[in-house]
N, CA, C and O atoms as a GROMACS GRO file, in nm:
protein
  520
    1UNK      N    1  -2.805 -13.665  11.007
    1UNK     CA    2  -2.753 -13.578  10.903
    1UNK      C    3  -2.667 -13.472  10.968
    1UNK      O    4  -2.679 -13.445  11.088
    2UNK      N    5  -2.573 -13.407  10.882
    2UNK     CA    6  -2.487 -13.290  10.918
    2UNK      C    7  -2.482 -13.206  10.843
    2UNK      O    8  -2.440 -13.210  10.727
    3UNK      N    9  -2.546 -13.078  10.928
    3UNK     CA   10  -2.602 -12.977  10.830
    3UNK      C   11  -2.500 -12.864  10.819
    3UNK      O   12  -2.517 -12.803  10.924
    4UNK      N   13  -2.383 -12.787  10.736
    4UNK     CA   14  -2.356 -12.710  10.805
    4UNK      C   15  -2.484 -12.614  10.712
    4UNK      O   16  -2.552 -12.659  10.620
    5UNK      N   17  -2.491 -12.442  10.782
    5UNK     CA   18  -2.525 -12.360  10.716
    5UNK      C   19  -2.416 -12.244  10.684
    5UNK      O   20  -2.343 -12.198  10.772
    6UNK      N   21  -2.414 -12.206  10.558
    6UNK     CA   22  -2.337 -12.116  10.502
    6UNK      C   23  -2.338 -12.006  10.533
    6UNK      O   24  -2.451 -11.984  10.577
    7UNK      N   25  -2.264 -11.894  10.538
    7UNK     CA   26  -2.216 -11.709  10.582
    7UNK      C   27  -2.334 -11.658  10.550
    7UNK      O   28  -2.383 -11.571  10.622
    8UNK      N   29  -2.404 -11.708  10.432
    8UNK     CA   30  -2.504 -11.615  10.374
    8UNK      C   31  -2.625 -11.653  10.423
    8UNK      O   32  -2.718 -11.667  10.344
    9UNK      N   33  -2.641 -11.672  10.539
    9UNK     CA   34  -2.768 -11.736  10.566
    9UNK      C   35  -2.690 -11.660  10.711
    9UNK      O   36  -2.575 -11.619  10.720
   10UNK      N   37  -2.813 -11.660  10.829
   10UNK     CA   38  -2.788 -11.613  10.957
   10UNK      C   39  -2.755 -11.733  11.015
   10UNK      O   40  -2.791 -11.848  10.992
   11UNK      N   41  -2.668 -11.677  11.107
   11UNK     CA   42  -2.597 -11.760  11.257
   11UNK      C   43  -2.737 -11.820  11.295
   11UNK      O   44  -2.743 -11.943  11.297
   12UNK      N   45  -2.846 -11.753  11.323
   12UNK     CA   46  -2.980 -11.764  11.445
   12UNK      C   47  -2.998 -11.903  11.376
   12UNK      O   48  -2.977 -12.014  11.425
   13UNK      N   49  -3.067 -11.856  11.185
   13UNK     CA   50  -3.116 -11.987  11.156
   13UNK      C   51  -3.021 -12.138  11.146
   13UNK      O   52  -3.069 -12.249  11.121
   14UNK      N   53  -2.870 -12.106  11.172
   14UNK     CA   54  -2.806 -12.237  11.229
   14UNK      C   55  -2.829 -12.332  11.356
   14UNK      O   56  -2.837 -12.453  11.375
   15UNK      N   57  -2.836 -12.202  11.447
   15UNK     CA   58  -2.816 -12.196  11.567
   15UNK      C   59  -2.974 -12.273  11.594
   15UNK      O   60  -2.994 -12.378  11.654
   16UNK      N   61  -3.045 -12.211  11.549
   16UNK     CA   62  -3.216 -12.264  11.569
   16UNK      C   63  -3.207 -12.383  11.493
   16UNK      O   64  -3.179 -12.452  11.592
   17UNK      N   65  -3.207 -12.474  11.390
   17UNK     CA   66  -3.205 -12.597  11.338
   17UNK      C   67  -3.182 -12.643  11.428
   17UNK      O   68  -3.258 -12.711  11.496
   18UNK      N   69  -3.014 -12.603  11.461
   18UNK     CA   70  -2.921 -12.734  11.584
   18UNK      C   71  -3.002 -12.763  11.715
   18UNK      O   72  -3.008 -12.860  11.790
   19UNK      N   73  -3.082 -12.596  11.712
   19UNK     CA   74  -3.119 -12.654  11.855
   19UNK      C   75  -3.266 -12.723  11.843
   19UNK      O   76  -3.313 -12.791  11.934
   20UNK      N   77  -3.305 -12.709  11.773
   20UNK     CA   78  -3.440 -12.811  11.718
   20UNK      C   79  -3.402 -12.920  11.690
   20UNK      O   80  -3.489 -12.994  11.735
   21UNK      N   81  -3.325 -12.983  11.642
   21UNK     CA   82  -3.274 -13.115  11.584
   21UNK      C   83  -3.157 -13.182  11.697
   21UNK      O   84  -3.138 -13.303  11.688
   22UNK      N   85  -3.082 -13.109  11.797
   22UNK     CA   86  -3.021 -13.108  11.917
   22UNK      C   87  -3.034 -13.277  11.974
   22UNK      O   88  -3.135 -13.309  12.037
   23UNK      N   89  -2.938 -13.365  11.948
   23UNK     CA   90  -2.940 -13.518  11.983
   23UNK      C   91  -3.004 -13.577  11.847
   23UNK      O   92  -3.050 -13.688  11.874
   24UNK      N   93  -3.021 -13.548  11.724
   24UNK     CA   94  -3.076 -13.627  11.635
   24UNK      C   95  -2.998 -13.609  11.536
   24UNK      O   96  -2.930 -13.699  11.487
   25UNK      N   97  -3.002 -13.474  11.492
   25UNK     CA   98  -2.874 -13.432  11.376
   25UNK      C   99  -2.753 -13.270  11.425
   25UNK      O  100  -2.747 -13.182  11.511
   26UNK      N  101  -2.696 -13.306  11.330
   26UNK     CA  102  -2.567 -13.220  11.378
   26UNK      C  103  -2.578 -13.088  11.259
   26UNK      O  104  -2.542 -13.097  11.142
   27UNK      N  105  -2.641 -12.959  11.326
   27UNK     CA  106  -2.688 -12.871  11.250
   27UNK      C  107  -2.600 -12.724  11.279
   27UNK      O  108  -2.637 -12.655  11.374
   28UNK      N  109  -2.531 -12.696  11.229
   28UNK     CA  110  -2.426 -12.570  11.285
   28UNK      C  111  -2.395 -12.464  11.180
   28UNK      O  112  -2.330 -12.504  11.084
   29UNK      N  113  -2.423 -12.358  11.182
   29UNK     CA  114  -2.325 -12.263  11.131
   29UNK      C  115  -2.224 -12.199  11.102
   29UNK      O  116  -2.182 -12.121  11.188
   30UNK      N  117  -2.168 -12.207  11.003
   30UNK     CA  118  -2.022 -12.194  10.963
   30UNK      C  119  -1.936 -12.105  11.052
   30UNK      O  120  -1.827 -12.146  11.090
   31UNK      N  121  -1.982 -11.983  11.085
   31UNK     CA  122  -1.918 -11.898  11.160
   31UNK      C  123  -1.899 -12.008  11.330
   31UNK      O  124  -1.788 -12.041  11.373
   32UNK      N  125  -2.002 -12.038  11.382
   32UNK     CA  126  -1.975 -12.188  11.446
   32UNK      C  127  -1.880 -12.274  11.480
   32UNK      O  128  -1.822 -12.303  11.584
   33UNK      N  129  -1.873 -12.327  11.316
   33UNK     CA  130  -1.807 -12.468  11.327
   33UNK      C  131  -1.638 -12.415  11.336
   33UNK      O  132  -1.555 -12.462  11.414
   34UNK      N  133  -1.610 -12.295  11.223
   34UNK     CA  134  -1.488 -12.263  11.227
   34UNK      C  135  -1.422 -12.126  11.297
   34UNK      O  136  -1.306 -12.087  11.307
   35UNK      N  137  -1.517 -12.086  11.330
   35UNK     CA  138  -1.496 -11.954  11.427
   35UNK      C  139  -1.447 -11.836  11.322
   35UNK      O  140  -1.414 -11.722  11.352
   36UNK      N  141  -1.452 -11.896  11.190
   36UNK     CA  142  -1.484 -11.762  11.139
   36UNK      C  143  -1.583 -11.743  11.018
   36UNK      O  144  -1.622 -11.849  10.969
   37UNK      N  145  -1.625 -11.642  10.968
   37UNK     CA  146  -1.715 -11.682  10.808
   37UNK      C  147  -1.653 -11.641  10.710
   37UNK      O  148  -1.708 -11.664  10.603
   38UNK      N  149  -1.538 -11.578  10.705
   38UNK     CA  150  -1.399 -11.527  10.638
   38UNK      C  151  -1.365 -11.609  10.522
   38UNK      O  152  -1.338 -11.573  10.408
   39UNK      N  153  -1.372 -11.765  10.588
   39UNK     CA  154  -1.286 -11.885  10.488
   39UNK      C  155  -1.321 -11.857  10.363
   39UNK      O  156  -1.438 -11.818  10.363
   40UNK      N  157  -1.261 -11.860  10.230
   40UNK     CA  158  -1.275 -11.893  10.111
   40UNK      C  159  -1.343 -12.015  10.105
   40UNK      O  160  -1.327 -12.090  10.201
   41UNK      N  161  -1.431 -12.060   9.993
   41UNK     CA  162  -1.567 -12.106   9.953
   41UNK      C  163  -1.449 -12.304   9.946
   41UNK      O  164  -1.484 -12.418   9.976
   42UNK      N  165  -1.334 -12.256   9.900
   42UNK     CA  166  -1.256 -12.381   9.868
   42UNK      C  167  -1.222 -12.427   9.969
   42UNK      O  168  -1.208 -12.549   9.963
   43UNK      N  169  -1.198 -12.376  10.082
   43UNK     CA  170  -1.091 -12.403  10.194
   43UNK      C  171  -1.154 -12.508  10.270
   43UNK      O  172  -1.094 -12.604  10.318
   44UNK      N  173  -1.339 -12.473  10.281
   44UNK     CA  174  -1.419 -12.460  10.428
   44UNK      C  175  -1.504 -12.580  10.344
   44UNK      O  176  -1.549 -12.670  10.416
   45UNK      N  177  -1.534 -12.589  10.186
   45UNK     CA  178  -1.536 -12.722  10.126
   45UNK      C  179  -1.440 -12.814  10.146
   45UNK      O  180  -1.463 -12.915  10.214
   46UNK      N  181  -1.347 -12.795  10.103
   46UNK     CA  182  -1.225 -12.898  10.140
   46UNK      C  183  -1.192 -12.974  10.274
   46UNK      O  184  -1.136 -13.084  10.278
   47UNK      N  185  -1.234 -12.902  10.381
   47UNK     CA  186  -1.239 -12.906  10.497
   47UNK      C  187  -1.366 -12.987  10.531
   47UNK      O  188  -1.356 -13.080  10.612
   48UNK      N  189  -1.463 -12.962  10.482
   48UNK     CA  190  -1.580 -13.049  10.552
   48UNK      C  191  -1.573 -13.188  10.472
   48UNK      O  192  -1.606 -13.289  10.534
   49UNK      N  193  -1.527 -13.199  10.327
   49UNK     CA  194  -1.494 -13.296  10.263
   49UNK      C  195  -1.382 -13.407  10.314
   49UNK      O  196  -1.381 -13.524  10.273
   50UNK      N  197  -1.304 -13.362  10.394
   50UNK     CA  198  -1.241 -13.450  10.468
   50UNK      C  199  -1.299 -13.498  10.581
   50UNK      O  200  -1.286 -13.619  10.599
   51UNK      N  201  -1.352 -13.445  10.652
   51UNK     CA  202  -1.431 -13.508  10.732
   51UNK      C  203  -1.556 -13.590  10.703
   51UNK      O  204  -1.602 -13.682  10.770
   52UNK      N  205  -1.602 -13.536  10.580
   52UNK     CA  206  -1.702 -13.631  10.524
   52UNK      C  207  -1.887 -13.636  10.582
   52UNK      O  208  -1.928 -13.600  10.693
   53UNK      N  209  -1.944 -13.674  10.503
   53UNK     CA  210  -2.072 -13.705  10.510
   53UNK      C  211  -2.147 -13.620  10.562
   53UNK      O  212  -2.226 -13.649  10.652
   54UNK      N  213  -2.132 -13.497  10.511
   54UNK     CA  214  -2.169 -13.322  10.530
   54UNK      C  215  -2.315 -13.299  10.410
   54UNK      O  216  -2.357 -13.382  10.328
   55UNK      N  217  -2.355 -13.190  10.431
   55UNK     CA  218  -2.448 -13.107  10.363
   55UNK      C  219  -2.405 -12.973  10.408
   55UNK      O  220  -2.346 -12.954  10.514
   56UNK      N  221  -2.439 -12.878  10.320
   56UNK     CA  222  -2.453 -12.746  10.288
   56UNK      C  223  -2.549 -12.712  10.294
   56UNK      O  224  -2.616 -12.783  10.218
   57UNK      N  225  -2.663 -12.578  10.380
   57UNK     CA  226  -2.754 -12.552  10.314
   57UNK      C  227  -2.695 -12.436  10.331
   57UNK      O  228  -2.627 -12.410  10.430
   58UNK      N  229  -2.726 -12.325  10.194
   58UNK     CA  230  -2.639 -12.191  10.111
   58UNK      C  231  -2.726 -12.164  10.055
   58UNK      O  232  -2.812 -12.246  10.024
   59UNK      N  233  -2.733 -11.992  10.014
   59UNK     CA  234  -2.823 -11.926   9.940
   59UNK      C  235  -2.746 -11.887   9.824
   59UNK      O  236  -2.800 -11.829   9.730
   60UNK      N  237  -2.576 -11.927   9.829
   60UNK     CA  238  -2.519 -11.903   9.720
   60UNK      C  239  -2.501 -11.995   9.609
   60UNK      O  240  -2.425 -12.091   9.593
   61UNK      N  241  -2.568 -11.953   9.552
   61UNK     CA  242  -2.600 -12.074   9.435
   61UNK      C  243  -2.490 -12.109   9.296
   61UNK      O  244  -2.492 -12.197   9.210
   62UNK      N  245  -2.379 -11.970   9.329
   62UNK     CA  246  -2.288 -11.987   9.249
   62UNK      C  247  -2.170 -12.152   9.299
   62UNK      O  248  -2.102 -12.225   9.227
   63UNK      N  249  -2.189 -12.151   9.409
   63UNK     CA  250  -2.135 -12.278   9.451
   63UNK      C  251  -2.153 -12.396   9.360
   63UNK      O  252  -2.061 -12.475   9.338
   64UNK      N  253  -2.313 -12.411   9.289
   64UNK     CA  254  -2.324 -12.492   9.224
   64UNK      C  255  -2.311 -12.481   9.067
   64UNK      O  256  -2.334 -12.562   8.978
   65UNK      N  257  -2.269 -12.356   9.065
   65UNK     CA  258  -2.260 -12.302   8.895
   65UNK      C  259  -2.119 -12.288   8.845
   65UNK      O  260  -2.094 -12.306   8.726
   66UNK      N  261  -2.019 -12.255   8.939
   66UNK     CA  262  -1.896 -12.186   8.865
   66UNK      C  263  -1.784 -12.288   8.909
   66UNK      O  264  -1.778 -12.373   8.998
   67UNK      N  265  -1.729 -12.262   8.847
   67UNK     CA  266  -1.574 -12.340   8.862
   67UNK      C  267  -1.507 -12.214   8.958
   67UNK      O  268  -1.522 -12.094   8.938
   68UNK      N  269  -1.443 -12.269   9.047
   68UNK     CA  270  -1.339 -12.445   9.089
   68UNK      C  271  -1.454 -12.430   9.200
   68UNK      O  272  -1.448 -12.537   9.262
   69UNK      N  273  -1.547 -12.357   9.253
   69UNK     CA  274  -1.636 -12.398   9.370
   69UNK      C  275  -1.667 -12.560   9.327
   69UNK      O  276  -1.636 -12.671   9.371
   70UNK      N  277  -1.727 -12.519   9.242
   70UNK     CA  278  -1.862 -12.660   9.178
   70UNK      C  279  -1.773 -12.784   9.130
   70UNK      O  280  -1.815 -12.897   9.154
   71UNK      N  281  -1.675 -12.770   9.075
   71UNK     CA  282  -1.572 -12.853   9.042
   71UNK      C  283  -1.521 -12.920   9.192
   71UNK      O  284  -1.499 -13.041   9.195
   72UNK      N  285  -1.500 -12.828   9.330
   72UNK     CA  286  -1.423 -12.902   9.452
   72UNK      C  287  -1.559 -12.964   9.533
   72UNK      O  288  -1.559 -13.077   9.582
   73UNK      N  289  -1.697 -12.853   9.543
   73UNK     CA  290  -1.760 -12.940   9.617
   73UNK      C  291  -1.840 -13.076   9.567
   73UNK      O  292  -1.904 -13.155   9.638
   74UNK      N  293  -1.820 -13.080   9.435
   74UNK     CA  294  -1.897 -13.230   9.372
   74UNK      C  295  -1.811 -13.325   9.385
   74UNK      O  296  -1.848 -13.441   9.366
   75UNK      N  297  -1.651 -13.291   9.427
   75UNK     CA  298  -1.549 -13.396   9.469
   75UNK      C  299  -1.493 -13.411   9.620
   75UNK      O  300  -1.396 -13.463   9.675
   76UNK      N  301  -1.604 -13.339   9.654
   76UNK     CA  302  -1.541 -13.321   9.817
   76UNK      C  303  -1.677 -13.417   9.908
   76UNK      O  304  -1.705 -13.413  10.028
   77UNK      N  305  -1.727 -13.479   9.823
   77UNK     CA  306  -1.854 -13.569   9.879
   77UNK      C  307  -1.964 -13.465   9.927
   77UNK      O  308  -2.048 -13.543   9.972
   78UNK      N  309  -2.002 -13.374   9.940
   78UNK     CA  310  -2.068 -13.283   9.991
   78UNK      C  311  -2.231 -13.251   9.911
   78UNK      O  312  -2.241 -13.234   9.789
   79UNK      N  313  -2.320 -13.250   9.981
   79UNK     CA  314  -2.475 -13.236   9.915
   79UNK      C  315  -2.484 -13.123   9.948
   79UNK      O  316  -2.464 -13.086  10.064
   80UNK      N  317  -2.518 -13.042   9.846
   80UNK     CA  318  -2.596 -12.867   9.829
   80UNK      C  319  -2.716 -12.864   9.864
   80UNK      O  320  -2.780 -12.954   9.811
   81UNK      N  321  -2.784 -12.789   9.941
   81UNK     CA  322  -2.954 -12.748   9.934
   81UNK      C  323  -2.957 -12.615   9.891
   81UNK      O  324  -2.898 -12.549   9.977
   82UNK      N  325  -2.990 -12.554   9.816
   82UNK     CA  326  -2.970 -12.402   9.782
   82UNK      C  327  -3.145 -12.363   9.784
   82UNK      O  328  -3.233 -12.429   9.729
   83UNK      N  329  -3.157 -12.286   9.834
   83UNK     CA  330  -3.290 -12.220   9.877
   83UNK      C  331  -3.372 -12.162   9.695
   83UNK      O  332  -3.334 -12.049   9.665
   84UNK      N  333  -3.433 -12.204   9.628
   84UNK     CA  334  -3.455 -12.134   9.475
   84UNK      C  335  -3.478 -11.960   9.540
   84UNK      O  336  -3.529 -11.909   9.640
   85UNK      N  337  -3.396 -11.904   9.399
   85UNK     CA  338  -3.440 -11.747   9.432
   85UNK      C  339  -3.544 -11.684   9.477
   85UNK      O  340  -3.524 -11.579   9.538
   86UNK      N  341  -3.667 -11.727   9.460
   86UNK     CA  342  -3.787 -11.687   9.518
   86UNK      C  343  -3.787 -11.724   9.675
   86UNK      O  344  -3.809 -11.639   9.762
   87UNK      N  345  -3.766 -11.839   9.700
   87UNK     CA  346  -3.707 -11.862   9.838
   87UNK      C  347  -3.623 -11.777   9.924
   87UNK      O  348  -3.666 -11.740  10.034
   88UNK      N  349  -3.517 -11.748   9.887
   88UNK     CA  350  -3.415 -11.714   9.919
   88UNK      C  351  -3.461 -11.520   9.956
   88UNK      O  352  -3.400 -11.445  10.032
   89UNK      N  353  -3.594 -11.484   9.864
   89UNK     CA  354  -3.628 -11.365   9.874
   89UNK      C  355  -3.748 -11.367   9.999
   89UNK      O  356  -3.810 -11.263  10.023
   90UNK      N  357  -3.768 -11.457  10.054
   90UNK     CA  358  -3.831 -11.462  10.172
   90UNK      C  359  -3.824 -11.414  10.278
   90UNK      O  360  -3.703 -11.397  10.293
   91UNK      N  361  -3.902 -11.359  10.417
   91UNK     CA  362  -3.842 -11.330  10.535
   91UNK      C  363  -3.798 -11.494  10.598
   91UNK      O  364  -3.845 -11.606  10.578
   92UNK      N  365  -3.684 -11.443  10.680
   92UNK     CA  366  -3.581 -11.586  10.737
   92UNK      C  367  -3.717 -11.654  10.834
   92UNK      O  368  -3.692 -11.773  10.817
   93UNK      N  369  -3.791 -11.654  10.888
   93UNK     CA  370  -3.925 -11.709  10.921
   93UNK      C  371  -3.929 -11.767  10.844
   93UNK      O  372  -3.867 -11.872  10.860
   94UNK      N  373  -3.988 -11.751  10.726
   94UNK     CA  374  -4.041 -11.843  10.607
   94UNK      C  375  -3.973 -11.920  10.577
   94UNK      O  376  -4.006 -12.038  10.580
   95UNK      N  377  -3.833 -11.873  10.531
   95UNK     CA  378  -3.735 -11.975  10.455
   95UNK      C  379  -3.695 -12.146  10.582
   95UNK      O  380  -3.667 -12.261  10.546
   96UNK      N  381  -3.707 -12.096  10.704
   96UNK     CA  382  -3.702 -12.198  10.808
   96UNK      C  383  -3.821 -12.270  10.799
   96UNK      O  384  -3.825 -12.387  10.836
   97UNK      N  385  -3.902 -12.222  10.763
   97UNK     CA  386  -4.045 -12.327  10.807
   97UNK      C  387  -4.033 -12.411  10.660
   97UNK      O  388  -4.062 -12.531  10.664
   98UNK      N  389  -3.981 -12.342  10.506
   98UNK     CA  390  -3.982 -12.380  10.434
   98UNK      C  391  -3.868 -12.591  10.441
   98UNK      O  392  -3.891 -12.710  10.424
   99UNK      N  393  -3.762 -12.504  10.473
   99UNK     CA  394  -3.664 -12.602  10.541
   99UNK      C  395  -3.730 -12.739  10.652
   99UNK      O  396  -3.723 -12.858  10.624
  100UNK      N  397  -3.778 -12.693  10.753
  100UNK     CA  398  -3.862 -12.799  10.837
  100UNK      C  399  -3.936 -12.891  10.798
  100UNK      O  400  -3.946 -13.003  10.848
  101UNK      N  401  -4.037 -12.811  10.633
  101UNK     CA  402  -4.107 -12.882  10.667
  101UNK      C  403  -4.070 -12.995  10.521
  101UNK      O  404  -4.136 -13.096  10.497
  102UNK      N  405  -3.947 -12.946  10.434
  102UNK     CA  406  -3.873 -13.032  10.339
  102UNK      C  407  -3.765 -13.120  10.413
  102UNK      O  408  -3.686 -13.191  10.350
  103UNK      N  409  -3.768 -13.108  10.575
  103UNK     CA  410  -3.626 -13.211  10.647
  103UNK      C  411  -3.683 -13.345  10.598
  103UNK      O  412  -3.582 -13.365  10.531
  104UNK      N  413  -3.716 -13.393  10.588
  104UNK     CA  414  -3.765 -13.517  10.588
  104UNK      C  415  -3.660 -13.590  10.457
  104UNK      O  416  -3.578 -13.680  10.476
  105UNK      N  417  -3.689 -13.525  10.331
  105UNK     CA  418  -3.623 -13.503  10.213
  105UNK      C  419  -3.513 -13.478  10.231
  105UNK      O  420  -3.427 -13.536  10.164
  106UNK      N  421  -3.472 -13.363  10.345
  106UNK     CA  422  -3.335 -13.366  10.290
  106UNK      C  423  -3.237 -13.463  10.380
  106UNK      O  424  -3.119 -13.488  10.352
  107UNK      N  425  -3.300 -13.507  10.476
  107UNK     CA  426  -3.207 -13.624  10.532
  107UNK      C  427  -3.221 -13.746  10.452
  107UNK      O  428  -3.122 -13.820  10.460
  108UNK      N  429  -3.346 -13.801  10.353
  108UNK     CA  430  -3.339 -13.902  10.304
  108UNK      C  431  -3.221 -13.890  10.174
  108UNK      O  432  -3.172 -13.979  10.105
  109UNK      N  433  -3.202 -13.759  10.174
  109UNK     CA  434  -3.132 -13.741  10.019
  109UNK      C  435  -2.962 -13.764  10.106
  109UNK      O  436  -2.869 -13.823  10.052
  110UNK      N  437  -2.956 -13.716  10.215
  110UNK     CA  438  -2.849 -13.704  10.277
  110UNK      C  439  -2.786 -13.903  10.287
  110UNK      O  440  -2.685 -13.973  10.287
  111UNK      N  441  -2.859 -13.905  10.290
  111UNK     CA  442  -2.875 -14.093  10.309
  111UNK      C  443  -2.821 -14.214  10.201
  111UNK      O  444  -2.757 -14.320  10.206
  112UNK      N  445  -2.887 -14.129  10.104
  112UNK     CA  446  -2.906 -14.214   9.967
  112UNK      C  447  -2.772 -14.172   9.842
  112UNK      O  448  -2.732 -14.255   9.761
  113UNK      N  449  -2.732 -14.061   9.847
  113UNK     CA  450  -2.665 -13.978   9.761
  113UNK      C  451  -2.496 -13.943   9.824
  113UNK      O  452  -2.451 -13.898   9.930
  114UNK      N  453  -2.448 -13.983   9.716
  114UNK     CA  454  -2.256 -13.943   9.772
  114UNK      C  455  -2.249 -13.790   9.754
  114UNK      O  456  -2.174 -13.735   9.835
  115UNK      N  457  -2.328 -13.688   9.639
  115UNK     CA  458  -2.322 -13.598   9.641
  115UNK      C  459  -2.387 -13.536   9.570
  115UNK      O  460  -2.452 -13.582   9.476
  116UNK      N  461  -2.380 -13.400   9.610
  116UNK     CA  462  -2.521 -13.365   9.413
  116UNK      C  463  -2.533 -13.204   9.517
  116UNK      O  464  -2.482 -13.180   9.626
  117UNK      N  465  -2.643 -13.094   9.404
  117UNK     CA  466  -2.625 -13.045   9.455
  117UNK      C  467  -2.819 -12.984   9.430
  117UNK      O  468  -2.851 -12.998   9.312
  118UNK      N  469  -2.920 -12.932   9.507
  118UNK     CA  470  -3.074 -13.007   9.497
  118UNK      C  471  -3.119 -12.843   9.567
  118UNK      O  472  -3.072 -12.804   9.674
  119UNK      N  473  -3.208 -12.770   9.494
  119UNK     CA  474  -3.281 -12.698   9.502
  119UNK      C  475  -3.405 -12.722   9.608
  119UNK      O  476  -3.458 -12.833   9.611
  120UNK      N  477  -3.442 -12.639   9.676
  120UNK     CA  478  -3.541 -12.621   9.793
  120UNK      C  479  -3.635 -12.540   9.700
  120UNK      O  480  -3.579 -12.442   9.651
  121UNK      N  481  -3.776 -12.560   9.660
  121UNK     CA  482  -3.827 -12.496   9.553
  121UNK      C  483  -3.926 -12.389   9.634
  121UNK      O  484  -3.925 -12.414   9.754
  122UNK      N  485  -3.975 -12.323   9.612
  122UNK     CA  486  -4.103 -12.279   9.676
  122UNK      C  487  -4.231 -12.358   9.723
  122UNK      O  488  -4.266 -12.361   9.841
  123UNK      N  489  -4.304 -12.430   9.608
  123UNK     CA  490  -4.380 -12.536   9.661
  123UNK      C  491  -4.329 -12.674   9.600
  123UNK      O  492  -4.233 -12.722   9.540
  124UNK      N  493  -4.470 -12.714   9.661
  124UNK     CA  494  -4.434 -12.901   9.635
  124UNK      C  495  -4.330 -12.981   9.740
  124UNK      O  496  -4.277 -12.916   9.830
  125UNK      N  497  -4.311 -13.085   9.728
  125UNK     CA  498  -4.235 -13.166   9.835
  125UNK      C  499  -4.173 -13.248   9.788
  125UNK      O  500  -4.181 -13.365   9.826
  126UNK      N  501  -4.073 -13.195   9.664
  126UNK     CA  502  -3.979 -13.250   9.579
  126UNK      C  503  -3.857 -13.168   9.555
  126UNK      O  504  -3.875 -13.089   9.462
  127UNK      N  505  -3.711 -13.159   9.621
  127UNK     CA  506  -3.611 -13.117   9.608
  127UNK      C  507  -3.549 -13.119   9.435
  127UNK      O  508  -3.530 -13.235   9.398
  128UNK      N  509  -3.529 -13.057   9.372
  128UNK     CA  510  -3.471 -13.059   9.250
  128UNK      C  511  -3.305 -13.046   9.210
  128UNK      O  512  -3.223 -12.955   9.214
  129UNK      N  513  -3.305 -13.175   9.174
  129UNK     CA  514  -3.174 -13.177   9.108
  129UNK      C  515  -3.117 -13.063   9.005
  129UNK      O  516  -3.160 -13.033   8.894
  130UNK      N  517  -2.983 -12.998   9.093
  130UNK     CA  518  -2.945 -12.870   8.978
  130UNK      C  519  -2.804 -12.901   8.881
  130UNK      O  520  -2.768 -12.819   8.797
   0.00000   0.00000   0.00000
């Protein structure tokens, strides 16, 4: 799988996936991949959409709500994980262990699916379609 992580989430918890997952999956942070976190939400979609067979994990959930975000990344092949708000109100500890211990899920979804965009819930071990 290829994870990027979004501006709104920390460099560390990119940086820590990649290096946990380091030879298995390709896990990086946006500031990372493009050397900056600046890009507009369209640009840095468009961009991973050409390259293809990407994931997002983002705490910005308007990605999956508003136009032209939600309109370019559901056509840019790209899978959303958006952390649910209660999540997302977590210390970054939590929200990582939360993530670890749903990888399983989100590489099978990464696998199976051209695109969509799937909630990380608080409990249970079922990603939700948003």
């Amino acid at each position: 799988m290829k994870l990027l992580v979004d501006n709104n989430l920390p460099p560390r918890l990119g940086r820590g996936l990649g290096a946990f997952f380091d030879g298995m999956h390709t896990v990086v942070h946006i500031k990372d991949k493009f050397g900056t976190g600046s890009l507009k939400d369209e640009e840095w979609i468009e961009l991973l959409g050409r390259e293809g067979r990407w994931c997002v994990l983002t705490a910005y959930r308007n990605i999956a709500r508003k136009r032209p975000s939600r309109h370019v990344f559901s056509h840019s092949g790209l899978i959303g994980f958006f952390p649910a708000p209660a999540v997302a109100k977590w210390p970054m500890e939590r929200q990582c262990a939360r993530v670890l211990t749903l990888w399983p899920k989100l590489v099978s979804i990464s696998e199976t699916v051209a695109s969509g965009f799937y909630e990380i819930s608080a409990t249970g071990d079922r990603l939700r379609a948003m």
